[in-house]
C-alpha positions in Angstrom: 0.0 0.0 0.0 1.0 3.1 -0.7 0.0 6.6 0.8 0.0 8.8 -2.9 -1.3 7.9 -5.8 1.8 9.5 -7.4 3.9 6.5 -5.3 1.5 3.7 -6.5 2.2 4.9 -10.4 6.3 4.6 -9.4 6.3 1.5 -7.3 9.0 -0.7 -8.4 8.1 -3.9 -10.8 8.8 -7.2 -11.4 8.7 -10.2 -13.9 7.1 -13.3 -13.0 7.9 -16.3 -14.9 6.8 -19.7 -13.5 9.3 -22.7 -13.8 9.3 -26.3 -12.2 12.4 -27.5 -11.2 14.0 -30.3 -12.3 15.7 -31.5 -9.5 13.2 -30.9 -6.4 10.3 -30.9 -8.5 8.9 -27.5 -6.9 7.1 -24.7 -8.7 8.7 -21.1 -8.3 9.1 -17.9 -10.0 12.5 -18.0 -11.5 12.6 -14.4 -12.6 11.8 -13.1 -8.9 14.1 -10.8 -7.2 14.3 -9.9 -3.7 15.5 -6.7 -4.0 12.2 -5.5 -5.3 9.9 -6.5 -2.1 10.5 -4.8 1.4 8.4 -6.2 3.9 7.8 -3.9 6.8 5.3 -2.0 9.0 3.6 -0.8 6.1 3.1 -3.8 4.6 -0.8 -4.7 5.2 -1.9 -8.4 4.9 -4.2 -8.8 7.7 -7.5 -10.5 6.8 -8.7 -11.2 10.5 -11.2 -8.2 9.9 -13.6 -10.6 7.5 -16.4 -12.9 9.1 -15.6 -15.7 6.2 -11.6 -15.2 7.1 -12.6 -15.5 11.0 -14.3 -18.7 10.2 -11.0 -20.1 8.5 -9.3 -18.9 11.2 -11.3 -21.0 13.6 -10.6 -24.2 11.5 -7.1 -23.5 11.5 -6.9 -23.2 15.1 -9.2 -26.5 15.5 -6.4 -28.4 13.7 -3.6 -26.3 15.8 -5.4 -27.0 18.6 -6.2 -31.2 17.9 -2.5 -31.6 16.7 -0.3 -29.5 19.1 -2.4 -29.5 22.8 -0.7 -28.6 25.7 2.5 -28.1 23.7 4.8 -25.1 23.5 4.1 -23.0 19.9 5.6 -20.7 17.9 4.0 -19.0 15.0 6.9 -17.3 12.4 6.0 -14.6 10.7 2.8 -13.6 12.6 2.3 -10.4 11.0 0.5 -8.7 13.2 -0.3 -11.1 15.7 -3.9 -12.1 15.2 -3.3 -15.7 15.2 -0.4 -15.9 18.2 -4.0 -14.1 19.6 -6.4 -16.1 19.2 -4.2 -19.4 20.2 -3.6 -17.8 23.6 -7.4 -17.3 23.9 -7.9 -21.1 23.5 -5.1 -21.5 26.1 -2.5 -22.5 23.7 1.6 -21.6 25.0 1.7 -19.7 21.4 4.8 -17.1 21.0 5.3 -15.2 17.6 8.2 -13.6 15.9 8.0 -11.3 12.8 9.9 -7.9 11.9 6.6 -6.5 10.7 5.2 -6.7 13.8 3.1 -3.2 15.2 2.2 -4.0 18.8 3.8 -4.7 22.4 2.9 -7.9 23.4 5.7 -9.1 25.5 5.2 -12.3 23.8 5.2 -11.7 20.4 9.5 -11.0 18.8 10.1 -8.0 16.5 12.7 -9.3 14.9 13.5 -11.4 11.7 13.7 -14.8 12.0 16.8 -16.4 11.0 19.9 -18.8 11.8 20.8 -16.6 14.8 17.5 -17.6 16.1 17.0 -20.3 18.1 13.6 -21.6 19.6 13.2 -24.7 21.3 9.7 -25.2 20.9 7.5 -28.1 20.6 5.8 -27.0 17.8 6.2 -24.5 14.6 2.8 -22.5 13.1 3.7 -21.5 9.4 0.8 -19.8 7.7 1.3 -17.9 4.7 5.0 -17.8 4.9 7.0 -20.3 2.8 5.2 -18.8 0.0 7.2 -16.0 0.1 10.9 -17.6 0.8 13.1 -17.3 -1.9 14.7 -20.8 -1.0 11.5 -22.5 0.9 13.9 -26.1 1.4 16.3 -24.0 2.9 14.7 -22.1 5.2 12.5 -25.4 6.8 16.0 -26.7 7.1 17.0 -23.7 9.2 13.7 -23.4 11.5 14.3 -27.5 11.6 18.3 -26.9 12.8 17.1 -23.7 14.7 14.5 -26.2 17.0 17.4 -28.8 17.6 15.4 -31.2 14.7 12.8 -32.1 16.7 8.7 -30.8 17.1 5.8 -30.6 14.8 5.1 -28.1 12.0 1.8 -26.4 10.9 2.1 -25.5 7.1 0.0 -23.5 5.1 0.0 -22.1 1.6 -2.1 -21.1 -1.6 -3.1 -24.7 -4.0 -1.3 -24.4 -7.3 -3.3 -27.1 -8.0 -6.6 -24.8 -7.3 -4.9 -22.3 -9.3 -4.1 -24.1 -12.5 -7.7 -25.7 -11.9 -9.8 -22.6 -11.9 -7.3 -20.6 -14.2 -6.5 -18.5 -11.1 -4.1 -15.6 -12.7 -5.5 -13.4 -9.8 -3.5 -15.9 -7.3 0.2 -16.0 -9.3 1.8 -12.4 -8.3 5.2 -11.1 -7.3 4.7 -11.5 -3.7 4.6 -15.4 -4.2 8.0 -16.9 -5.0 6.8 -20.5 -4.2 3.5 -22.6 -5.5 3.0 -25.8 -3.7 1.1 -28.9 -4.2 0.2 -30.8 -1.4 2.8 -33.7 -2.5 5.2 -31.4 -2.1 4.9 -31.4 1.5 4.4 -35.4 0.9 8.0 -35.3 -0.5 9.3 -32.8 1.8 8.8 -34.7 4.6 9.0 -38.2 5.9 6.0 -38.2 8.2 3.1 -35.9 7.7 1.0 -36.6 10.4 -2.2 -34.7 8.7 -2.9 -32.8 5.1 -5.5 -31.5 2.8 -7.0 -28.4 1.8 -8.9 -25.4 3.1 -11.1 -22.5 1.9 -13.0 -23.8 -0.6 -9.7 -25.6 -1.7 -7.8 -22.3 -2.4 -5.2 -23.8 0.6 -3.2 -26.5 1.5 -2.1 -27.5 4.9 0.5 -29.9 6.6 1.2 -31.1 9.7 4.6 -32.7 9.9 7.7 -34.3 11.8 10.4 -32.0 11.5 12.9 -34.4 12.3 11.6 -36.2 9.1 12.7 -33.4 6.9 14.2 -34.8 3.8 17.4 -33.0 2.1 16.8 -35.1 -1.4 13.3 -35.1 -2.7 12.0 -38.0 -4.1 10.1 -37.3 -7.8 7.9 -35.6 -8.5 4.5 -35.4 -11.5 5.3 -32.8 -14.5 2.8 -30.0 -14.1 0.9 -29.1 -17.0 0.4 -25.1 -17.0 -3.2 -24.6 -18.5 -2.5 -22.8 -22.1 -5.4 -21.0 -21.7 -4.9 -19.6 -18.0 -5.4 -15.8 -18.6 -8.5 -16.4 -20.5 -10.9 -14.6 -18.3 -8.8 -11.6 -18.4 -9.8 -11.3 -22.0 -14.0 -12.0 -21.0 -14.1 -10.0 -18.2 -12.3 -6.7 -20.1 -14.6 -7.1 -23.0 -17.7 -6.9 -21.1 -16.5 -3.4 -19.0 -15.5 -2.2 -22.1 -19.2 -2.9 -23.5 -20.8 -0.9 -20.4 -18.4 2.2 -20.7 -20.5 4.5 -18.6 -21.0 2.0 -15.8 -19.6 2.5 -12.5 -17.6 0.1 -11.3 -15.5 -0.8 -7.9 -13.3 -3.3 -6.6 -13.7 -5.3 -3.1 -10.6 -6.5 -2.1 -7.5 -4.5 -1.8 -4.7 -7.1 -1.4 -2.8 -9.3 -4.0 -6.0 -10.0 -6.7 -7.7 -6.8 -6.1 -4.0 -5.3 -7.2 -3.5 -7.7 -10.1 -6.9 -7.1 -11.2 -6.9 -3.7 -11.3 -3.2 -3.5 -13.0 -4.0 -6.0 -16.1 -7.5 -4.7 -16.1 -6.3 -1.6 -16.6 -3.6 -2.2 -19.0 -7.0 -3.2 -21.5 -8.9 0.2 -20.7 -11.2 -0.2 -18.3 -11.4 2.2 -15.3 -12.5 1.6 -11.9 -13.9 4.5 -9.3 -12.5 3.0 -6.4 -11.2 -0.2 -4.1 -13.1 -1.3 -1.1 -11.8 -2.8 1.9 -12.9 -3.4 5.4 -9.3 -3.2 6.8 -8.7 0.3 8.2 -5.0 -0.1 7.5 -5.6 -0.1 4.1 -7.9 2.7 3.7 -6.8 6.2 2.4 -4.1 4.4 0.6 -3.1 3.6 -2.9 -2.8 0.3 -4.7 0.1 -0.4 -6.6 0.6 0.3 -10.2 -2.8 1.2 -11.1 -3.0 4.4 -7.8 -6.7 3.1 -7.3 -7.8 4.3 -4.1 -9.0 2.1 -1.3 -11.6 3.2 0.9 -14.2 2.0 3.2 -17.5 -0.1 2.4 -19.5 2.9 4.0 -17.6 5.3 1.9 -18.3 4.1 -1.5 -21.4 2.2 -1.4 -23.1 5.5 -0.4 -22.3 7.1 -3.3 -22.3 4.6 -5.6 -25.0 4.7 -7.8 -27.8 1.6 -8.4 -27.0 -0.9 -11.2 -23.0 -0.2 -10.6 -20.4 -3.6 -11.2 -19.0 -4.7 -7.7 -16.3 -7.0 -8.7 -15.7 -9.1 -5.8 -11.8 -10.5 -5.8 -12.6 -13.8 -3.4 -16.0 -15.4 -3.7 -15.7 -16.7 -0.4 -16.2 -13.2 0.6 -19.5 -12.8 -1.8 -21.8 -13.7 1.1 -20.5 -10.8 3.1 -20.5 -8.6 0.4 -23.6 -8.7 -1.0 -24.9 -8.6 2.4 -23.3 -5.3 2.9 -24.8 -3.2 -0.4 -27.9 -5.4 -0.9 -29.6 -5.9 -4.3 -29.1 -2.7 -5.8 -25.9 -3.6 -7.4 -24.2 -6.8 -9.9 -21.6 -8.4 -7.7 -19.0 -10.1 -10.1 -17.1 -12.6 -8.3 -13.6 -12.7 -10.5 -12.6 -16.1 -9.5 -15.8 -17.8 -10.8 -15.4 -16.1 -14.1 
């Protein structure tokens, strides 16, 4: 997020070119450099504000909660802490660590995790992390040396499976190095003690043995990119363009409402504004396309009947249809 418009239009871009590696047999975006991404205060990811995001939540920590106990946790890169939260509500011994981290909580690490770090934990809580890790075998080798190679790990990450699925272009961005299949974590690891997927299948989860982490991978299934996987792109620009005098509006301002806005506006269509429910986001800019994000209240009451509400999660549609009622077409972009 950005706080001018003017900083949106010059925020520094990247290529993203998705390659499978021969030897591991993992998916990652080989033209990705880190220089280009600086995580930091600024950087807003939280989704705890959504009633459909709280209910994944509360899965998550079910599983957390079945697999881990009375055990010792610690949750790297916790963001902002909501999850190292709600843990320690259910009673869970649940420590974080992230260098992004806002608040005081005397058990919650500002700091960077790395090899100087050691924890001594019974138990690891990865969500949303790996992801984003440059070398992701490395660094489940360094949390595995840094907890003496011993405890259970929580992993979670986006389904490139879903995504090639349901042509997901929305889902492959800059932020995300890594894209995992759930056999990944099969090969990865020795023992994984419980797997599958959540969200309506747009994650993956792992629970594993990190003394079972493997340095060799066995092999791994060819993946077969979808030639068509930007198709609805294409459909979705040629009907805005149709309706040029509609109004139209975004809901979602993190990864796919960025995306979306960017390659939507590369073909010509406009959009008055993006809408999210985070108040760290709003009164800020979204990079690239300078679209400014501002509260549900703020746009729906001057949006006018009949306006496009493109909706970047349909998992969210419920919520967001609840919130401006029947007077608009909601769009969900992943169904398209």
């Amino acid at each position: 997020m950005f706080e001018t418009r003017e900083a949106a239009h010059a925020c520094p871009t990247g290529d993203v070119v998705i390659a499978q590696d021969p030897a591991s047999g993992l998916v990652r975006n080989i033209a990705y450099e880190p220089g280009i991404l600086c995580y930091d205060e600024t950087y807003q990811n939280e989704q705890g504000n959504s009633p459909q995001f709280r209910d994944h939540l509360d899965q998550v920590l079910a599983k957390v909660t079945s697999a881990f106990g009375s055990r010792d946790i610690l949750e790297i890169g916790c963001g902002k802490g909501l999850f190292v939260e709600l843990m320690r509500d259910r009673g869970l011994r649940a420590r974080g660590i992230d260098d992004a981290y806002e608040g005081h909580a005397p058990y919650i690490e500002k700091r960077h995790f790395g090899a100087a770090v050691e924890t001594c934990v019974d138990a690891i809580v990865l969500r949303h992390v790996l992801e984003h890790i440059p070398d992701p075998q490395g660094f489940l080798h360094l949390i595995a040396a840094a907890n003496g190679h011993r405890g259970l790990i929580y992993i979670e990450v986006p389904c490139f499976d879903w995504i090639m699925r349901n042509r997901a272009w929305f889902d492959v961005f800059y932020e995300h190095v890594n894209y995992f299949r759930l056999d990944d974590f099969h090969r990865l690891f020795g023992q994984v003690n419980d797997s599958g997927h959540l969200f309506g299948g747009q994650y993956l989860y792992a629970i594993a043995d990190l003394s079972s982490l493997r340095t060799e991978l066995p092999a791994s299934a060819r993946i077969d990119f979808p030639a068509d996987f930007t198709r609805a792109l294409d459909s979705l620009a040629e009907q805005a363009l149709a309706a040029p005098l509609r109004r139209r509006v975004i809901w979602g301002a993190a990864a796919k409402g960025v995306m979306f806005s960017h390659f939507l506006g590369h073909r010509g269509v406009a959009f008055d504004a993006a809408v999210d429910i985070n108040p760290g986001k709003q009164g800020r800019y979204l990079a690239s396309s300078g679209l400014r994000v501002a509260s549900p209240e703020q746009v729906l009451d001057g949006l006018p009947p009949g306006s496009d509400i493109y909706v970047m999660n349909s998992n969210y549609l419920p919520e967001v249809s609840e919130a401006g009622g029947n007077l608009f077409r909601y769009i969900p972009v992943d169904k398209t």
